[in-house]
N, C-alpha and C positions, 0 to 999 in steps of 0.2 A: 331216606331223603324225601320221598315223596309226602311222608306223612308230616313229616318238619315244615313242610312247603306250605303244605296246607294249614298248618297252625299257624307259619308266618301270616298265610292270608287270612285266615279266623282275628289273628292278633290287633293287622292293619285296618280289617273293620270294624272292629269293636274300640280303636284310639282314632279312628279317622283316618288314618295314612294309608290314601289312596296308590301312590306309588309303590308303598313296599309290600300291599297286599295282593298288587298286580306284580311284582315279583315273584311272590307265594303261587299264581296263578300262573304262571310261565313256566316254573322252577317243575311245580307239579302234572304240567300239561306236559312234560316228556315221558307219561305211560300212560296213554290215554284214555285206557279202560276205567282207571281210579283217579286219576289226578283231574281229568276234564271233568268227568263227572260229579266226581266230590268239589269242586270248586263250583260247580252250578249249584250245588246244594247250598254250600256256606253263601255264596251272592245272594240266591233268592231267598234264603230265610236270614239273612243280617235285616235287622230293623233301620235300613237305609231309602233314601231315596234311587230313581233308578238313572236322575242325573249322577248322583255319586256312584252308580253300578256304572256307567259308561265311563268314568273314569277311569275306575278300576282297571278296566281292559285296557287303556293307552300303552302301558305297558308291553302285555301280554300280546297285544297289535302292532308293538314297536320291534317285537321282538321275532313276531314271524315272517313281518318284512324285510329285516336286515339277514337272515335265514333265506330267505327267496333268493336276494340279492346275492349273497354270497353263494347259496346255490340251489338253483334254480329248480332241479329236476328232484328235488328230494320227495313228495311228496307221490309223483307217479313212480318213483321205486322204491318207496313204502310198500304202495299197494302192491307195485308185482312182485315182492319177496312173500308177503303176506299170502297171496293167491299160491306163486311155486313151492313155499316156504311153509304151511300154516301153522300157527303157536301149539308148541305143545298142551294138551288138553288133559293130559294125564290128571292135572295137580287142580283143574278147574272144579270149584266146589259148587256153581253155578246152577240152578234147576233149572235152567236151559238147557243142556245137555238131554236131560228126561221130560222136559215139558217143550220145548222148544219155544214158540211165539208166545204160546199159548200160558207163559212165565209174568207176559207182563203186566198179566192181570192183579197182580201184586202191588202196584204201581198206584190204583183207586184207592183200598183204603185210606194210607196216609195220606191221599190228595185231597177227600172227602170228606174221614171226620173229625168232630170237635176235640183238636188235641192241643195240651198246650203246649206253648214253643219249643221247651226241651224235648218232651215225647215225639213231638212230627220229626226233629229234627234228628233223633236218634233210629225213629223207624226209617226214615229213608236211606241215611246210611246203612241200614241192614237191609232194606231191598235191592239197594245197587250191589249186595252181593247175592241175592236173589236170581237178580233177572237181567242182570247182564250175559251176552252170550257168552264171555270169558272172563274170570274171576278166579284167579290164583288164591289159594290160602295164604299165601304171605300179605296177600292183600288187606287179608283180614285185622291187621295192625290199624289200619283205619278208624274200624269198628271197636277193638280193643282198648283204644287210650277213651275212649268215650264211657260215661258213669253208669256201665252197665252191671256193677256189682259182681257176685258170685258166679253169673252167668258166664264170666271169662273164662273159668276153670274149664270149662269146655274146648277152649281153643286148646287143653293137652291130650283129646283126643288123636291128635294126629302124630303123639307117639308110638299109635298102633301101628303105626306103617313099619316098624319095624318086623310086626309079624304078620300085619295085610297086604302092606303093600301101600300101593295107591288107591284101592278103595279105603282106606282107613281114612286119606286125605280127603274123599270125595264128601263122607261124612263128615265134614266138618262144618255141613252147610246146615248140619241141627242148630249152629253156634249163632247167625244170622236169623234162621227159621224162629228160635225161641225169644232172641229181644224184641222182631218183629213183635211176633205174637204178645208180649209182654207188655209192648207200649201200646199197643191198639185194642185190646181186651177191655180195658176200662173205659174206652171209648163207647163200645160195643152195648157194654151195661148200661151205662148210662144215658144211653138209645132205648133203650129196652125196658127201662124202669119206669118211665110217663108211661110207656104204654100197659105196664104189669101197674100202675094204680090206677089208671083210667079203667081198666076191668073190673079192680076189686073194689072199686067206687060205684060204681055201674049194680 
């Protein structure tokens, strides 16, 4: 559902329909680790103005206000189930877990370099599984319907769980780790090259 959501809103940007793409954005904001996030991604890389990005959200604005109103208290007992409650982390494939803050640093490359639109846009979907604090493998469906070729056969690592367990799951963050790395490599070169002839010129 979440990932349908998002593709409504990828849909509505890309024909203009600012109403039903902030449906997509509403629809998706009910798991907020992937759906908030992945809709900042799809807003700031659609080739829109950012009067059409505040459109978008009328919606999504219209629909947390009628939520409030009907009722009120939901959002401080979010947090305190969360707090007495916290998300199972078993299934989290996240290098937060093992890096902690220190994850976000993941975040600069794709902000940084010269990548073209599909590549930025595919490596940031692989860092929000990166370096978010909490990142389900189911999540990784996200990542999956995106043109990442061969590299998906990876997401059937996590029928080791049959005989891991839950680390077999936790591994599954190679799956993110390697399109990252894939779409920002060539960037990397291509950094690297003016400076490998500026020597052999020299």
């Amino acid at each position: 559902m979440i990932v349908g959501s998002l593709a409504l809103c990828w849909w509505g940007l890309n024909n203009r329909k600012w109403y039903w793409a902030g449906l997509g954005v509403a629809l998706a904001s009910g798991k907020f680790q992937i759906g908030i996030t992945g809709s900042l991604i799809l807003l700031l890389m659609a080739e829109i103005s950012w009067k059409d990005r505040f459109r978008v959200l009328v919606v999504p604005a219209l629909v947390l206000i009628a939520s409030l109103f009907l009722y009120p208290g939901w959002p401080l007992q979010l947090f305190q189930n969360i707090v007495s409650d916290p998300p199972n982390t078993f299934g989290s494939i996240s290098l937060w877990r093992w890096m902690g803050p220190w994850a976000l640093l993941f975040c600069i490359p794709p902000l940084v370099l010269p990548l073209p639109p599909q590549r930025r846009f595919i490596a940031w979907v692989a860092t929000i599984g990166l370096v978010l604090p909490y990142f389900q493998q189911s999540d990784l469906l996200f990542l999956l319907v995106m043109p990442i070729g061969w590299v998906g056969l990876l997401g059937n690592l996590g029928y080791l769980m049959i005989v891991y367990g839950w680390s077999a799951l936790q591994l599954l963050a190679v799956l993110p780790l390697t399109v990252y790395a894939m779409n920002l490599l060539p960037a990397f070169k291509t950094l690297s090259t003016p400076q490998r002839d500026k020597l052999d010129s020299s």
